[in-house]
NUTI-872400 format. One record per residue: y, x, z of N, C-alpha, C in turn; chain; residue number from 1. Coordinates in pm, whole numbers. Each point is the difference from the previous one (the first is absolute). Layout:
// NUTI-872400
{n_north: Y&n_east: X&n_up: Z&ca_north: Y&ca_east: X&ca_up: Z&c_north: Y&c_east: X&c_up: Z&ch: A&i: NUM}
...
This chain:
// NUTI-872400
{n_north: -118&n_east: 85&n_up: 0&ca_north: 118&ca_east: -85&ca_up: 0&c_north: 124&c_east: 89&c_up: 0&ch: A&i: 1}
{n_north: 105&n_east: -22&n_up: -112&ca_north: 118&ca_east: 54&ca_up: 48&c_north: 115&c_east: -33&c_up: 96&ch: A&i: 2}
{n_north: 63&n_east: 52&n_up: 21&ca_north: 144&ca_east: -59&ca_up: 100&c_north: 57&c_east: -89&c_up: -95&ch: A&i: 3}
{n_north: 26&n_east: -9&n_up: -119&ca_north: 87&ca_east: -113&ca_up: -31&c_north: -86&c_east: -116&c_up: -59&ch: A&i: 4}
{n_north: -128&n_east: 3&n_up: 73&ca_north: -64&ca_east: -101&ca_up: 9&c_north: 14&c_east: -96&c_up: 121&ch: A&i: 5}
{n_north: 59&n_east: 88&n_up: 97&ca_north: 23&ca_east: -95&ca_up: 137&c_north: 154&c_east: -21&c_up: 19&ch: A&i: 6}
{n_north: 54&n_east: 22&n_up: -60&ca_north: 165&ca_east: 12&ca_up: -12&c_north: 33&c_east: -161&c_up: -5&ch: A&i: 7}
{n_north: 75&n_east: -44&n_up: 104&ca_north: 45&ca_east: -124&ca_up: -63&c_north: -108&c_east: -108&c_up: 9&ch: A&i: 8}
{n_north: -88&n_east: 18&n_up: 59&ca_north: -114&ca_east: -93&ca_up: 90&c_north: 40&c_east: -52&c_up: 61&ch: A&i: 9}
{n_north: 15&n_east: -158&n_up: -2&ca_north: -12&ca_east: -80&ca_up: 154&c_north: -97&c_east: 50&c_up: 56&ch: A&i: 10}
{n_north: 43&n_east: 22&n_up: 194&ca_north: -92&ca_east: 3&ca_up: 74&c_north: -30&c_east: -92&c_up: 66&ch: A&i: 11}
{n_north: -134&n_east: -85&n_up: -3&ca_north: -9&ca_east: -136&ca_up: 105&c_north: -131&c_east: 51&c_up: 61&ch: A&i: 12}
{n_north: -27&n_east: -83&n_up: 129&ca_north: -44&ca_east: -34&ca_up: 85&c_north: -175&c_east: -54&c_up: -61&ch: A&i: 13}
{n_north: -93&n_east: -24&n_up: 51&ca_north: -153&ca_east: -65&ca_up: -15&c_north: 66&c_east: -155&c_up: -43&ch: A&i: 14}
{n_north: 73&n_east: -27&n_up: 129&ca_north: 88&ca_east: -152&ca_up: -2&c_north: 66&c_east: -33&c_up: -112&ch: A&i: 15}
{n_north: 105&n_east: 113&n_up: -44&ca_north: 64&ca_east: -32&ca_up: -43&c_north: 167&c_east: 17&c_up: 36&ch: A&i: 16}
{n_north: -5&n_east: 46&n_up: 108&ca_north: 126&ca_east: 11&ca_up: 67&c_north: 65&c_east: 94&c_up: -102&ch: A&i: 17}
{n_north: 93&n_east: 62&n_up: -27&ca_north: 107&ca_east: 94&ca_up: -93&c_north: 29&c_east: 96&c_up: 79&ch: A&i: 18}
{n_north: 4&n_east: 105&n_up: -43&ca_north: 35&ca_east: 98&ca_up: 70&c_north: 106&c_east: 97&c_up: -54&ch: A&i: 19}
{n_north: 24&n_east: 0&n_up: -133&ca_north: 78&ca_east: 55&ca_up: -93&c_north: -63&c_east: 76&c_up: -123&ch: A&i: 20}
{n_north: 31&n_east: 72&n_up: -73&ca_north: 24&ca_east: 72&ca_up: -112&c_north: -26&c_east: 175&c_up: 9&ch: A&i: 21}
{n_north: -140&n_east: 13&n_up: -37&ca_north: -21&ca_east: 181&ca_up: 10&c_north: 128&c_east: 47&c_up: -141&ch: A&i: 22}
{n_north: 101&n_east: 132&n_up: 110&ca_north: 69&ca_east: 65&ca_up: -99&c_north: -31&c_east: 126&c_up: 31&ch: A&i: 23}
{n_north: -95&n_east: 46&n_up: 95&ca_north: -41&ca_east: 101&ca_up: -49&c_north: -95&c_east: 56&c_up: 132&ch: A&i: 24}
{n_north: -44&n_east: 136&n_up: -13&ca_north: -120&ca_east: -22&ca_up: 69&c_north: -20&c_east: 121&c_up: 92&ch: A&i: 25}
{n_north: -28&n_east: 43&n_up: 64&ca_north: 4&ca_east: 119&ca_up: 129&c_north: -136&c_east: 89&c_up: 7&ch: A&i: 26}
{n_north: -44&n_east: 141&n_up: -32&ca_north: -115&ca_east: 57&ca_up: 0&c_north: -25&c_east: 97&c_up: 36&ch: A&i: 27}
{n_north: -173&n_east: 32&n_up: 59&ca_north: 34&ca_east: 151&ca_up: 48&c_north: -86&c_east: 124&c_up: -46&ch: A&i: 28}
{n_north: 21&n_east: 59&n_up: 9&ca_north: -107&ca_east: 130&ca_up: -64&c_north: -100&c_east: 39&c_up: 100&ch: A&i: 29}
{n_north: -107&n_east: -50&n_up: -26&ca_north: -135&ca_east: 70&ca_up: 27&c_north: -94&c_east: 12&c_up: -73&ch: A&i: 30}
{n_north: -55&n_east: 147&n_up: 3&ca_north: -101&ca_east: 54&ca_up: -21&c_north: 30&c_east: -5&c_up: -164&ch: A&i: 31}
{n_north: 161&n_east: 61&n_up: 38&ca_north: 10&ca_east: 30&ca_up: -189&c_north: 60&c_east: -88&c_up: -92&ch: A&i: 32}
{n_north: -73&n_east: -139&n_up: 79&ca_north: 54&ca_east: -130&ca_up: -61&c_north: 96&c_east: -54&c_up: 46&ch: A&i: 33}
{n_north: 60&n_east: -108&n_up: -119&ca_north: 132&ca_east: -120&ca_up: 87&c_north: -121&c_east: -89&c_up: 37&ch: A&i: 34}
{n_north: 82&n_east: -75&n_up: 100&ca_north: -71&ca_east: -125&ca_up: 25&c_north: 78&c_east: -85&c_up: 54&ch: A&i: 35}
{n_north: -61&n_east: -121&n_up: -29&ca_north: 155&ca_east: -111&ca_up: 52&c_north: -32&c_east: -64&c_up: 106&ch: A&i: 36}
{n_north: 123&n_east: 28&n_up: 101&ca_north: 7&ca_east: -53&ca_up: 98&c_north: 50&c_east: -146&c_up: 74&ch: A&i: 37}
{n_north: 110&n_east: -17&n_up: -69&ca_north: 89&ca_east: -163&ca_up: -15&c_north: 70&c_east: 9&c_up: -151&ch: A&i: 38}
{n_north: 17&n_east: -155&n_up: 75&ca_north: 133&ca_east: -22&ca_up: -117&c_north: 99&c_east: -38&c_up: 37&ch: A&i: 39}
{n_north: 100&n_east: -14&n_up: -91&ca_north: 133&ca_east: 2&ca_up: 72&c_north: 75&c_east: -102&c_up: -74&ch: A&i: 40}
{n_north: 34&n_east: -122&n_up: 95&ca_north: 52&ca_east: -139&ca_up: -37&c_north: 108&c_east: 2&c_up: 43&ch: A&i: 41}
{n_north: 87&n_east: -56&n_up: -80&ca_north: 93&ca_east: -101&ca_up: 62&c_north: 142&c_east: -7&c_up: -56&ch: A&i: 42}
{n_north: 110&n_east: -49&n_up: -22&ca_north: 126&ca_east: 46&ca_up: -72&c_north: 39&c_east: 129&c_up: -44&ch: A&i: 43}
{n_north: 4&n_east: 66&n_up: 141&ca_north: 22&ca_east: 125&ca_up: 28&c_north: -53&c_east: 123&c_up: -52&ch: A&i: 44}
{n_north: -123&n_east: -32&n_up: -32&ca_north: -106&ca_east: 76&ca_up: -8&c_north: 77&c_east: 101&c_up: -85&ch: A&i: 45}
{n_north: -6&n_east: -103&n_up: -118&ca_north: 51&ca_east: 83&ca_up: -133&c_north: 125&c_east: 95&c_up: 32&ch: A&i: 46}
{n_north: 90&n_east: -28&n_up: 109&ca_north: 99&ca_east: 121&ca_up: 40&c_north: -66&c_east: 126&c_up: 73&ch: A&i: 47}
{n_north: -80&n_east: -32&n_up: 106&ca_north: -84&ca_east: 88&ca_up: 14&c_north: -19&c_east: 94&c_up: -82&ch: A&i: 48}
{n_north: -91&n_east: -71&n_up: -108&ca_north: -101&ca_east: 108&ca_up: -140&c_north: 142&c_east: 107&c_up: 1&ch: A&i: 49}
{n_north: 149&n_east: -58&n_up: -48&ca_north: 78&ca_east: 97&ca_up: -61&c_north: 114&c_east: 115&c_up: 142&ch: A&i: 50}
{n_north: -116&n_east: -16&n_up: 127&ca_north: 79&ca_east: 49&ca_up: 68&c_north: 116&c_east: -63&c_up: 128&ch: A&i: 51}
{n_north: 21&n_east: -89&n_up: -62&ca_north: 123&ca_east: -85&ca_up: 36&c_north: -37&c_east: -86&c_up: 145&ch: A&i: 52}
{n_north: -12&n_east: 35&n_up: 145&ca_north: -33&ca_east: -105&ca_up: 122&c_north: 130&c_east: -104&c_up: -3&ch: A&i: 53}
{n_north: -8&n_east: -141&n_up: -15&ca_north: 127&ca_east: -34&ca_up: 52&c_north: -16&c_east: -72&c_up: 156&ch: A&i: 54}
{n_north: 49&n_east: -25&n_up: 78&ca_north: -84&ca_east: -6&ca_up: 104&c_north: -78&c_east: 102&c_up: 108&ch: A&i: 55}
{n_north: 12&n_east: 102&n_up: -48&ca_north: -134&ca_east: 111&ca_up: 49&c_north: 73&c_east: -38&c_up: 184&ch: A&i: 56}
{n_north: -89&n_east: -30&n_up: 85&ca_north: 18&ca_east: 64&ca_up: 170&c_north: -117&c_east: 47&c_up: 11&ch: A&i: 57}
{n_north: 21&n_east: 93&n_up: 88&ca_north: -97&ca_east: 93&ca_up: 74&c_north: -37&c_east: -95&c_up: 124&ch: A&i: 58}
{n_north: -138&n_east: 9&n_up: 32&ca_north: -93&ca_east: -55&ca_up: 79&c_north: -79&c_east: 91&c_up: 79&ch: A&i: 59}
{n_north: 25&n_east: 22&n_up: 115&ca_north: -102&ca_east: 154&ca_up: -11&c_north: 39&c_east: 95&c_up: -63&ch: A&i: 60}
{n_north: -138&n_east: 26&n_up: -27&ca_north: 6&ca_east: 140&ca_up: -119&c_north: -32&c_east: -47&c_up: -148&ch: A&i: 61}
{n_north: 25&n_east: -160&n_up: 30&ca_north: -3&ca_east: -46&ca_up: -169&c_north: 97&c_east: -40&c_up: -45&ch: A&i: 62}
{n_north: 18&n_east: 21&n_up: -131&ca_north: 68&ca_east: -18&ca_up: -101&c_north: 20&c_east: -90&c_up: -51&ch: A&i: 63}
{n_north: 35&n_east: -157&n_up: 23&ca_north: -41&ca_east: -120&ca_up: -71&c_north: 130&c_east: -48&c_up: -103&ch: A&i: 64}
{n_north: -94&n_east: -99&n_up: -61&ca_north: 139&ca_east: 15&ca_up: -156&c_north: -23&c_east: -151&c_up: -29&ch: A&i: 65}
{n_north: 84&n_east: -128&n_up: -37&ca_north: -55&ca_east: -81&ca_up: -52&c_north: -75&c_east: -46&c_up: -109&ch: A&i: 66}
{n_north: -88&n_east: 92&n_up: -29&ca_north: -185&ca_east: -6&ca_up: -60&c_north: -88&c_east: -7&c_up: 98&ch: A&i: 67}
{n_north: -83&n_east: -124&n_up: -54&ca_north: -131&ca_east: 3&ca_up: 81&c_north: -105&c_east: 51&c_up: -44&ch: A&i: 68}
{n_north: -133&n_east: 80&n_up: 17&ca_north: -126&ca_east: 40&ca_up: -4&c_north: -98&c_east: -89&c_up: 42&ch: A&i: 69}
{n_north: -90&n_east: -16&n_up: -73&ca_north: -135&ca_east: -48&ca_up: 4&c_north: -81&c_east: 122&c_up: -31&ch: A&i: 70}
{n_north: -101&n_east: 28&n_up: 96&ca_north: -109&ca_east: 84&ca_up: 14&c_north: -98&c_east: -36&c_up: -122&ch: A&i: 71}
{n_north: -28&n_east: 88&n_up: -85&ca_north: -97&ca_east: -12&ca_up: -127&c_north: -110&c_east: -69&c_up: 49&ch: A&i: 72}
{n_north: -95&n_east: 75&n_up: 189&ca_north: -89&ca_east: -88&ca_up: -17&c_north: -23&c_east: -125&c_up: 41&ch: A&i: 73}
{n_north: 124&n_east: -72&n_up: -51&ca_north: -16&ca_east: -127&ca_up: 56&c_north: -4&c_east: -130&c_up: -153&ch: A&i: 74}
{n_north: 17&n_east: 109&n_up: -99&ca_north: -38&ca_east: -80&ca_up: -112&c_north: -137&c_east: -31&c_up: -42&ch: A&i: 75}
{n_north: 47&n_east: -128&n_up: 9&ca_north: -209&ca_east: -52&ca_up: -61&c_north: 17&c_east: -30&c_up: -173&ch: A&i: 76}
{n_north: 40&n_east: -31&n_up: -46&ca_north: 9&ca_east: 38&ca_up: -121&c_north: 110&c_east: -46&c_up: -115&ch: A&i: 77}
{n_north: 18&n_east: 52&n_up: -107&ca_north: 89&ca_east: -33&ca_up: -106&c_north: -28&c_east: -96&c_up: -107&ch: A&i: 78}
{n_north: 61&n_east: -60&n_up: -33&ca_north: 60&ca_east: -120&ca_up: -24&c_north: 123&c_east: 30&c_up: -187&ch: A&i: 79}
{n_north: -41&n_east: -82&n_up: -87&ca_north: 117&ca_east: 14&ca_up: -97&c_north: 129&c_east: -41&c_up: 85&ch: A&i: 80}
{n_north: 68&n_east: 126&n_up: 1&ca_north: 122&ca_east: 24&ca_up: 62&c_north: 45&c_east: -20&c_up: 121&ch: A&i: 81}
{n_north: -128&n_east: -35&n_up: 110&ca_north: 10&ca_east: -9&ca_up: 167&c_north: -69&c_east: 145&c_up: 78&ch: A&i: 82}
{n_north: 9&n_east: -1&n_up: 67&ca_north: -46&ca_east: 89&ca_up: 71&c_north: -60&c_east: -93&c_up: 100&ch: A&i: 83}
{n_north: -131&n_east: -22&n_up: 64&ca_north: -24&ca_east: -56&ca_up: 112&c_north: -62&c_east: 71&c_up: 114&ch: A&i: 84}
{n_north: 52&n_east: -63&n_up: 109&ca_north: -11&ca_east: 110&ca_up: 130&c_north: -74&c_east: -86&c_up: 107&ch: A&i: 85}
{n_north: -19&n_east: 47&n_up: 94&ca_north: -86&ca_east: -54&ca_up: 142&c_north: 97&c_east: -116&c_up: 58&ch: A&i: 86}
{n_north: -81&n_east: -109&n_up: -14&ca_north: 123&ca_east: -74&ca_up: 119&c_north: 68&c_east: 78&c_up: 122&ch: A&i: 87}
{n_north: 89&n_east: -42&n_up: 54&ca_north: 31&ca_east: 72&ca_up: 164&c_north: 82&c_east: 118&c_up: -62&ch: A&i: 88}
{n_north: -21&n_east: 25&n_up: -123&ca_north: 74&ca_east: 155&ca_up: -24&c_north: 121&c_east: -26&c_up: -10&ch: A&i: 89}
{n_north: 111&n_east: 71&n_up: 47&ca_north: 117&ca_east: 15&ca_up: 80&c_north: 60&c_east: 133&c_up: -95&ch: A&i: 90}
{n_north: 157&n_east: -64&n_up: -45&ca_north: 49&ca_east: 126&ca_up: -18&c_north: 49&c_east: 92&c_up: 45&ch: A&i: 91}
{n_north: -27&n_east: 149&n_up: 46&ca_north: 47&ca_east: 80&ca_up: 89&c_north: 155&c_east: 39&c_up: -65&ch: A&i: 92}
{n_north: 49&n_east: 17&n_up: 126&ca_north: 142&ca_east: 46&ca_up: -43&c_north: 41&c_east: 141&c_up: 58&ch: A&i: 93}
């Protein structure tokens, strides 16, 4: 699968609930490889991709931005042009 295969995905729920729009996606290197970790929903997102926090407060020692993340393994499967995820799944901020 490529990335601009998930670009621009509704993300919903088992239910059905909405969750927003993959604009882009978060990964990490092991063992050589990428691998995907979340995705990254929400208005914002797309400012994110180019850098841009609007919003950003510090929390801790986190960094939060108005984009939300959904954890990859919480997708059960794809859908022409949905992304579908675990009920209960929650967007992290």
């Amino acid at each position: 699968m490529l990335l601009s295969e998930l670009l621009h995905r509704e993300v919903v729920t088992q239910s059905g609930r909405r969750l927003g729009h993959v604009h882009d996606v978060r990964a990490e290197r092991r063992n050589g490889s990428l691998v995907l970790t979340s995705l990254i929903i929400g208005r914002r997102a797309m400012l994110e991709h180019f850098g841009i926090g609007l919003g950003r407060a510090r929390t801790g020692t986190k960094l939060r931005t108005g984009a939300g993340t959904v954890p990859w393994r919480a997708v059960v499967r794809l859908t022409a042009g949905k992304v579908v995820v675990e009920d209960g799944t929650e967007l992290r901020r």
